[in-house]
C-alpha positions as CSV (number, residue, x, y, z in Angstrom):
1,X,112.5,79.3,117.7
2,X,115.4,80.2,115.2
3,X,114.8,80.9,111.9
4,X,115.9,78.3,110.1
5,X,116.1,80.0,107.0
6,X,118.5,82.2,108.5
7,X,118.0,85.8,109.6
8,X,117.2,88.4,107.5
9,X,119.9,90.7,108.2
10,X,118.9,94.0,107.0
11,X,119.9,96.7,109.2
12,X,116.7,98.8,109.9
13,X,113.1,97.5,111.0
14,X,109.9,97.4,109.0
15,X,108.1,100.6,108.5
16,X,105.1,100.4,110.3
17,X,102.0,101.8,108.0
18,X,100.6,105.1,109.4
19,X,97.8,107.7,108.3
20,X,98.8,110.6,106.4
21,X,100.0,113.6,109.2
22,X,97.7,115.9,107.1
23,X,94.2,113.7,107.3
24,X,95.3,112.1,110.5
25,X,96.0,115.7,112.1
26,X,91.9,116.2,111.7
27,X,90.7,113.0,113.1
28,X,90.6,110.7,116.2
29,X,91.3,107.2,114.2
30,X,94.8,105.4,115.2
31,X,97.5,106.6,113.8
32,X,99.7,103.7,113.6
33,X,97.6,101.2,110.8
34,X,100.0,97.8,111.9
35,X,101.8,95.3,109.9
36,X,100.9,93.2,107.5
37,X,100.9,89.3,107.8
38,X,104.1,89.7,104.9
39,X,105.2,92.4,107.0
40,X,105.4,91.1,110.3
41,X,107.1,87.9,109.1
42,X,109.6,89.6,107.1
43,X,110.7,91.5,109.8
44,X,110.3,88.7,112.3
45,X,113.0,86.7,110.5
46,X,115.0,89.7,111.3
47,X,115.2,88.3,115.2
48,X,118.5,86.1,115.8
49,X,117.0,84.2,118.3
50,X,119.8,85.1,120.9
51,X,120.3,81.9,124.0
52,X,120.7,84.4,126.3
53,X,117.8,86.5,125.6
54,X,118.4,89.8,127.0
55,X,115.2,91.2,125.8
56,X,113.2,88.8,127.8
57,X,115.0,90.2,131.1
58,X,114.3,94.0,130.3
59,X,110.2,93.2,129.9
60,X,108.8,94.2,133.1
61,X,106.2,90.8,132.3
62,X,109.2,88.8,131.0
63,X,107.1,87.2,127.7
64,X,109.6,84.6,126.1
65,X,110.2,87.2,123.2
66,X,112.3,85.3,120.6
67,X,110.0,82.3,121.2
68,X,106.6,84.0,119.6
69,X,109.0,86.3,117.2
70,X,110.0,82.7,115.9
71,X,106.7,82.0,115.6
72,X,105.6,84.6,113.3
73,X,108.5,84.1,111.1
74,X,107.7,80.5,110.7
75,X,104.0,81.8,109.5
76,X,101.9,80.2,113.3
77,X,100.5,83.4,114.0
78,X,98.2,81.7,116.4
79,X,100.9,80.2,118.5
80,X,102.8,83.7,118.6
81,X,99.6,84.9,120.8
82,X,99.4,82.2,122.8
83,X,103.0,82.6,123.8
84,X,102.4,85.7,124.4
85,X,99.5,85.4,126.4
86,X,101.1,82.8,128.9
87,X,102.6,86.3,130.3
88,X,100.7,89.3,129.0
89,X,97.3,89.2,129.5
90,X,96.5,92.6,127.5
91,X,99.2,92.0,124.5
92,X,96.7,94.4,121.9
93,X,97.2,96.9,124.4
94,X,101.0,96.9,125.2
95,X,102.3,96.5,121.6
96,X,100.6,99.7,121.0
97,X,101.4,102.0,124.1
98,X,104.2,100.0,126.4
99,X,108.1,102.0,125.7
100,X,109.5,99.0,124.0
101,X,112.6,101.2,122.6
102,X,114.3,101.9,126.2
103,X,112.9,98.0,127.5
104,X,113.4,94.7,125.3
105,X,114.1,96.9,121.7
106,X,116.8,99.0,123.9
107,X,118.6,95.8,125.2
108,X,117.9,93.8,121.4
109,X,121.5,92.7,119.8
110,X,120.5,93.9,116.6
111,X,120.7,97.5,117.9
112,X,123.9,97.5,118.7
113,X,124.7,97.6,114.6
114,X,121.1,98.8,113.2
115,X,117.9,99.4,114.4
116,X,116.4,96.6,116.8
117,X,114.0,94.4,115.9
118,X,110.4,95.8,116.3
119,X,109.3,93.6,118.9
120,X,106.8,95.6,120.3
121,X,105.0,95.9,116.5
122,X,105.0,92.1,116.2
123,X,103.3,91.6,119.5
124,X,100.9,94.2,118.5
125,X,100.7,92.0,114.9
126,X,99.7,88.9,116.6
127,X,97.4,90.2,119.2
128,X,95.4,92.0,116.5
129,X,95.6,88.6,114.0
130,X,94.0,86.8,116.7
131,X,91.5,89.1,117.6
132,X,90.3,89.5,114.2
133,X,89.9,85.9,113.8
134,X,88.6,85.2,117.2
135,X,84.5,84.2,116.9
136,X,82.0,85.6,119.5
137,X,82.4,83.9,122.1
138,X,79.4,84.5,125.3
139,X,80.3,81.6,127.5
140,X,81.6,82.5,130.6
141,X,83.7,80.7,132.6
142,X,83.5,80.9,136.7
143,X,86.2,80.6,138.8
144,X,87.6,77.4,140.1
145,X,86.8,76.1,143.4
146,X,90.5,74.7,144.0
147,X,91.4,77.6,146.7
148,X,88.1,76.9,148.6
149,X,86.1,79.5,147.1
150,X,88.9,82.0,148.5
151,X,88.4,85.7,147.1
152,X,90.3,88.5,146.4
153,X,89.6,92.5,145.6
154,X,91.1,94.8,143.5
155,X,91.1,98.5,143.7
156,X,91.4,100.1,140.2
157,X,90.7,98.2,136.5
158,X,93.9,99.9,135.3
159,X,96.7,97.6,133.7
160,X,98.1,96.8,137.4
161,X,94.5,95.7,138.9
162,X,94.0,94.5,135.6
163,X,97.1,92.3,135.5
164,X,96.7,91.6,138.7
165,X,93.0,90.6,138.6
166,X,94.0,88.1,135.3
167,X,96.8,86.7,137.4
168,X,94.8,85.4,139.8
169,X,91.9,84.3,137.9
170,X,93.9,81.8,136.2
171,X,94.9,80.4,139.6
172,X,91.5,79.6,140.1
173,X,90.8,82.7,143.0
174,X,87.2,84.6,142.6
175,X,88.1,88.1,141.9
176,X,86.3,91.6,141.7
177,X,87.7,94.4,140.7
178,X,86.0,97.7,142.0
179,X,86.0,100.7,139.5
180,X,85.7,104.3,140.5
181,X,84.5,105.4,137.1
182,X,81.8,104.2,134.9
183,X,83.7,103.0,132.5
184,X,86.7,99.9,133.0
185,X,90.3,100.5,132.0
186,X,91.1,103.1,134.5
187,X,94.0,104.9,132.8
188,X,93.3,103.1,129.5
189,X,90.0,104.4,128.9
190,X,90.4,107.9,130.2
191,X,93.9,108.8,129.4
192,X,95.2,107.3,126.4
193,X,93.6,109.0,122.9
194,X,91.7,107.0,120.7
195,X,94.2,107.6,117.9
196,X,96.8,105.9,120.1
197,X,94.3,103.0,121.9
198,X,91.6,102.6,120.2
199,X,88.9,101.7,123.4
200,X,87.2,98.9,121.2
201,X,90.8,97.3,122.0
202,X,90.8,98.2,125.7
203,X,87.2,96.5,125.8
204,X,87.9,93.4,124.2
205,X,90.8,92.8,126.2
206,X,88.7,93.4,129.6
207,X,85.9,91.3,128.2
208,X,89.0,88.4,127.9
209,X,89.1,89.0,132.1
210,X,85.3,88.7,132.4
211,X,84.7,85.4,130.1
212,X,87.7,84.0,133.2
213,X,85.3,84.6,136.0
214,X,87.1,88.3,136.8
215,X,83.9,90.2,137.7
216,X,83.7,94.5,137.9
217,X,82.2,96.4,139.6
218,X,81.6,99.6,138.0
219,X,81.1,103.2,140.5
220,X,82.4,101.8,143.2
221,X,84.8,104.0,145.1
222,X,86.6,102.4,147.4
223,X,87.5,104.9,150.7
224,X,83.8,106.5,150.1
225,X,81.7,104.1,148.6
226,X,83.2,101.3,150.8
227,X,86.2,101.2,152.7
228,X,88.9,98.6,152.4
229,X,88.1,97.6,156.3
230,X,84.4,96.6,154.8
231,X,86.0,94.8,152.1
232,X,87.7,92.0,154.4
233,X,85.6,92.1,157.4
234,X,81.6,92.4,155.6
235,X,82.2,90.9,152.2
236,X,84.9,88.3,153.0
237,X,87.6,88.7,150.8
238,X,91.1,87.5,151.8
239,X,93.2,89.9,150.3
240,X,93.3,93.1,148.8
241,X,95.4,94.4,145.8
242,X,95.5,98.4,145.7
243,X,96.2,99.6,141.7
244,X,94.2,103.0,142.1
245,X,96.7,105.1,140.1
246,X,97.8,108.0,140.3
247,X,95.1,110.5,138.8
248,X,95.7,114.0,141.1
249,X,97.1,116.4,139.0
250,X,99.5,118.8,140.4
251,X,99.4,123.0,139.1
252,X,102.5,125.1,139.1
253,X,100.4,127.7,141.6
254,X,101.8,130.5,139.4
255,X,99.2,133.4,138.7
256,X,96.3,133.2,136.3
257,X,95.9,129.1,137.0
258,X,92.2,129.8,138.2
259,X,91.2,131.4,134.7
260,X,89.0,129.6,132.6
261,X,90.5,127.5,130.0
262,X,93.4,126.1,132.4
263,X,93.0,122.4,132.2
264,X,94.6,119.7,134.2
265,X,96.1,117.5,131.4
266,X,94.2,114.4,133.4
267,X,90.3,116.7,132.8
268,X,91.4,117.6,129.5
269,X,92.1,113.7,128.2
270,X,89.0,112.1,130.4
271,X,86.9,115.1,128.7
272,X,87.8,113.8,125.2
273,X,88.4,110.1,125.6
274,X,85.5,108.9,128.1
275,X,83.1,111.4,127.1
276,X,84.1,111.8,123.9
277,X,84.2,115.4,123.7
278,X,85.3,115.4,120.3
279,X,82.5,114.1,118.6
280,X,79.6,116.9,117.3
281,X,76.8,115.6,119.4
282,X,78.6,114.8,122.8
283,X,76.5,116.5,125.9
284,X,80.2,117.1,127.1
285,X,81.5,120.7,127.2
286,X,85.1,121.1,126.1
287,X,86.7,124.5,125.2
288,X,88.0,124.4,121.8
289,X,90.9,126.7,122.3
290,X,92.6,128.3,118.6
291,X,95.7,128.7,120.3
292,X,96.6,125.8,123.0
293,X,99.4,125.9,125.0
294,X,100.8,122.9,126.4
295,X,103.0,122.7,130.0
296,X,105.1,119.0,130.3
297,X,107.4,116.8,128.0
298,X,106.0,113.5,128.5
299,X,103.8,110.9,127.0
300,X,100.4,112.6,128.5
301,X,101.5,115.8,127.3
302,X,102.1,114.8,124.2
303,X,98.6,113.6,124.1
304,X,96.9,116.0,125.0
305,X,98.7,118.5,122.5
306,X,97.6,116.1,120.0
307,X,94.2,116.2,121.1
308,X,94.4,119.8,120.7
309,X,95.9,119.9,117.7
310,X,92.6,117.2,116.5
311,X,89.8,120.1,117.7
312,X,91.7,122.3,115.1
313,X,93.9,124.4,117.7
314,X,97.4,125.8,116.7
315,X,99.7,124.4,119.4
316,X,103.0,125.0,121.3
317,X,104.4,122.8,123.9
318,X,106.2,124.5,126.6
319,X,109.5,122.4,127.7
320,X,111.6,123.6,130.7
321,X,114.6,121.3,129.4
322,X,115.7,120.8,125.8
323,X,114.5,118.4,123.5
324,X,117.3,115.8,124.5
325,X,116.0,115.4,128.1
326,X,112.1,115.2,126.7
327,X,110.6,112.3,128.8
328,X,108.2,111.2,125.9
329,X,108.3,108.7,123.7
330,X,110.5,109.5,120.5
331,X,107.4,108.4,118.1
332,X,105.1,110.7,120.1
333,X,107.1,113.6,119.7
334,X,107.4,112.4,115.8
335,X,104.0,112.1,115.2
336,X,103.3,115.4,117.1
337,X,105.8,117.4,115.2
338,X,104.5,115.7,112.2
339,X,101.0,117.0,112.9
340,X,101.6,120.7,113.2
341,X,103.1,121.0,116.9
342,X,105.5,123.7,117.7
343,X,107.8,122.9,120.6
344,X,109.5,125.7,122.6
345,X,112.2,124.4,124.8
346,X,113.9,125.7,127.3
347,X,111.3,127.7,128.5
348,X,108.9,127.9,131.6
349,X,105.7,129.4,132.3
350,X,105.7,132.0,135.3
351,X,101.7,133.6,134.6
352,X,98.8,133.5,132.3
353,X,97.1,136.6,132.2
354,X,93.6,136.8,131.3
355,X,90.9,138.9,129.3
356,X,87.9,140.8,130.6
357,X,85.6,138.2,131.0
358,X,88.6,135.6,132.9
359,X,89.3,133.8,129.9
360,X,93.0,132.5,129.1
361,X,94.9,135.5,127.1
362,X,98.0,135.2,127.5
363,X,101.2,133.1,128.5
364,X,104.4,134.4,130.2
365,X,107.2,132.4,130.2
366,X,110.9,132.7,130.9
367,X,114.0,131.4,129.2
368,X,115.8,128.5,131.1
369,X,119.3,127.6,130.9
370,X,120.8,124.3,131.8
371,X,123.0,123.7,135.1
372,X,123.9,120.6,136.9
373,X,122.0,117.4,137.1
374,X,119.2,117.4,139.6
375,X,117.5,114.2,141.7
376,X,116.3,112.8,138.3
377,X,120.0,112.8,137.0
378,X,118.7,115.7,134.4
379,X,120.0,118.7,134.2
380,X,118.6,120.8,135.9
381,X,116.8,124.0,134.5
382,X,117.9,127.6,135.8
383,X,115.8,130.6,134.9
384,X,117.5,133.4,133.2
385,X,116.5,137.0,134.3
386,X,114.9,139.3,132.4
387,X,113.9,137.0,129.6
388,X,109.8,136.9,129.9
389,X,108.1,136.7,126.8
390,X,104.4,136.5,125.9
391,X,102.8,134.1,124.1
392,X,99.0,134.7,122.8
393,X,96.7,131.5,123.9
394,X,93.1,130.9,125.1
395,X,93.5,127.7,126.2
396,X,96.8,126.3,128.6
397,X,97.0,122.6,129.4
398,X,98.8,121.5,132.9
399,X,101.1,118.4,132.1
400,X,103.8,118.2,134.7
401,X,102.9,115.1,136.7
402,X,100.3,113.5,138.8
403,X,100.3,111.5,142.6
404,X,98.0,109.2,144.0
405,X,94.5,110.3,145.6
406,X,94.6,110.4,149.2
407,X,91.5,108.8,149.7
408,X,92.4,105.1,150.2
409,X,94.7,106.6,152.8
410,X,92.9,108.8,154.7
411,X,90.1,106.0,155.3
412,X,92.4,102.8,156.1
413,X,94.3,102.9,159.6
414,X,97.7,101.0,159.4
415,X,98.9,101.6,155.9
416,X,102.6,103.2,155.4
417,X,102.9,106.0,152.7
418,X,105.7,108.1,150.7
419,X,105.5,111.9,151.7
420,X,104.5,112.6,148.5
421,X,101.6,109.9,148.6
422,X,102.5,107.4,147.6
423,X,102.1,103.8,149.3
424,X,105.1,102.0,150.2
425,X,105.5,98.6,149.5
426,X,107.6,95.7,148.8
427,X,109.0,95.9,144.8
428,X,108.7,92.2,144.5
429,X,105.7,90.6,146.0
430,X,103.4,94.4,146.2
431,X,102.9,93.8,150.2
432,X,102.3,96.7,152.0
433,X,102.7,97.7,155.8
434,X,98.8,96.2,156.5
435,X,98.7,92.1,156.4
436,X,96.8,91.2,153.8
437,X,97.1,94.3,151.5
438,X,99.1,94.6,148.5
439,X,99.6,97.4,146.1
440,X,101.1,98.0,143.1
441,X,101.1,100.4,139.5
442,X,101.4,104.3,139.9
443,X,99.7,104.1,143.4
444,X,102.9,103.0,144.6
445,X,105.5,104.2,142.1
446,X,103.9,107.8,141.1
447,X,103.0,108.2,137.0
448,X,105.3,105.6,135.2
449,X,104.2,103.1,132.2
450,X,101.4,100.6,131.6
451,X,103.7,97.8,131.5
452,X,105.9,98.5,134.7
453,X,102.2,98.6,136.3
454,X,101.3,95.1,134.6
455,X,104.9,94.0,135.9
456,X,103.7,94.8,139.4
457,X,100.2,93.8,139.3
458,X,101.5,90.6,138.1
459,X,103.9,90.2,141.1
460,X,101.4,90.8,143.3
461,X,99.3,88.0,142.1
462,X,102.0,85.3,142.9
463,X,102.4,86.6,146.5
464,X,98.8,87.1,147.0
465,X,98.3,83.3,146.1
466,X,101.3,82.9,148.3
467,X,100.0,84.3,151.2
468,X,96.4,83.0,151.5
469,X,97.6,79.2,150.8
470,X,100.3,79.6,153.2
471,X,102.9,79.5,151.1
């Protein structure tokens, strides 16, 4: 709704409340502190309420944004959520990690003069009021028997099985989702930092699915535990929804990779954020490095340098390209530079050398110089000759990139895949070359963002419902 007050016109958002770098920089506790109720409706009333909506169109779940901004300006926090909700079943989660600046805040009117409005903030605002006036609640609710007691599977309790999963349980289907881990959240729980997504969140969000009738199950590997062919033909279910991820790491296969304290970014997160490697009495092993280097530009590598930088390492991220094509989010890389991390762009590992006993010693990496775009549409970096350099570290962290496991593939006959391992299916309905299986997330599109893989998990849902009434 408009604010009928009028907007308040002032050109640049509401600061959002954060820890100190200086205290924050030696601890695991979020960063970002959220808005205050004055806060978030002050800065709500900065929304124009635009008819055309073009923030709406540029969410990959399409939530009716000026409708529950209106909300919270007009002081209904409760009815802000349950907008919200109607599209986004894990709200807490995406106003906190979803790329809001270069989605509905890059495409918002008031950033054409001025800073947009902070829409991604205010849905983390009324996610968080709700939760914290939400009572227990154990009562759980089974699904409905309006599709005949019809049942559906989902590979992976990431935010596309996740979405997915929620989809559908509101349609009334009987869902499980099967977890490889031991933990639910998938990509959630193991690769976002506390100090970014707190896990208590990621938990009460999942328990939201549960009280609908979505059940987990927990270990469960599908490919090796049981195989999607077992899913439909000994258990009964009448469609299958693939959201595995993409959780394979990929090396650089230079020299000195092998040596201990090389990490895959992927190890290094899991390490601290399931097993929470950070804390004094965790049976997990980590290796505390004093001087980290860090390999990757994007979101993951920016957390794990700030990881890093939390066990009291100095750290360095190593960037190919310069700091205008970094792929990261412009507040990580704030809050990282903010925290003690030194960036060196433009520069490449081609070693790591090690010390007598095969420990990390040493980094070699080469100067880059910018040429012509590549594939991406970034320019692409050159090495320049002669320009190696050492750089002293005992610990170097892998960030370049991930791809899907092979596993599903390798054990279920009939389904298409990218070359690079991908699946291949259909980018609006998730169907994939094998009736009756659908897939969606990073399994599909390689590493991208939680939201895109809600967008397609969500898709997936309607054309899953689609296909087993008939429609």
């Amino acid at each position: 709704m408009p604010n009928a007050a009028g907007p308040n016109m002032v050109l640049t958002k509401n600061e959002m409340p954060v820890q100190d770098p200086k205290i924050r920089s030696g601890n695991f506790f979020e960063v970002a502190l959220g808005y205050t109720e004055s806060q978030a409706a002050d800065e709500a009333k900065r929304c124009l309420g635009c008819k055309n909506k073009p923030c709406v169109s540029d969410c990959p779940v399409n939530i009716d944004i000026p409708a529950f901004i209106g909300e919270i300006a007009a002081g209904d926090f409760e009815k802000a959520y349950e907008i919200i909700t109607r599209y986004n079943a894990l709200p807490a989660i995406c106003g906190r990690v979803c790329p809001q600046e270069t989605q509905c805040e890059g495409s918002c009117i008031r950033g054409r003069r001025g800073e947009p409005v902070a829409i991604g903030r205010l849905e983390r605002f009324a996610a968080d009021y709700h939760n914290a006036q939400e009572k227990p609640d154990d009562r759980k609710i089974t699904a409905a028997e309006k599709h005949g007691g019809n049942r559906v599977a989902v590979v992976g309790s990431g935010p596309a099985g996740l979405a997915c999963a929620g989809n559908l349980a509101r349609k009334g289907y009987g869902v499980t989702i099967f977890e490889a881990l031991h933990v639910e959240g998938g990509v959630l729980s193991y690769g976002i930092p506390e100090f970014r997504l707190p896990k208590a969140i990621v938990q009460k969000e999942i328990q939201g699915l549960k009280n609908r009738g979505v059940e987990i199950a927990v270990n469960t590997v599908i490919g090796k535990t049981l195989t999607i062919d077992e899913l439909f033909d000994t258990y009964g279910y009448k469609a299958v929804f693939i959201g595995s991820g993409a959780g394979l790491p990929k090396f650089m296969n230079i020299p000195g990779e092998n040596l201990n304290g090389v990490y895959s970014a992927n190890e290094f997160l899991t390490r601290i954020n399931l097993m929470k490697a950070y804390t004094v009495d965790s049976s997990t092993p980590i290796h505390r490095g004093k001087k980290v280097a860090v390999v990757g530009g994007g979101n993951v590598a920016m957390d794990a340098a700030r990881c890093a930088r939390r066990l009291g390492a100095e750290v360095v991220v190593i960037y190919r390209r310069t700091e205008k094509e970094l792929p990261a989010r412009l507040e990580e890389v704030e809050h990282a530079k903010e925290e003690g991390i030194v960036f060196q762009f433009l520069t490449n590992p081609v070693s790591i050398t090690g010390n007598e006993k095969g420990w990390v010693s040493k980094i070699i990496c080469q100067k880059m110089v910018l040429s012509e775009p590549d594939e991406s549409g970034r320019a692409r970096p050159v090495p320049l000759e002669g320009s190696e350099k050492e750089t002293e570290a005992d610990c170097v962290i892998m960030s370049i990139g991930t791809s899907p496991n092979p596993l599903i593939k390798s054990t279920t006959a009939g389904l298409d895949m990218q070359k690079w391992g991908g699946i291949i299916a259909d980018e609006k309905t998730g169907q994939t070359s094998r009736r009756g299986i659908f897939a969606g997330g990073d399994a599909v599109t390689g590493a991208a963002t939680v939201i895109l893989a809600m967008g397609a998990g969500k898709k997936a849902a309607e054309a899953i419902d689609a296909y087993i009434t008939g429609k």
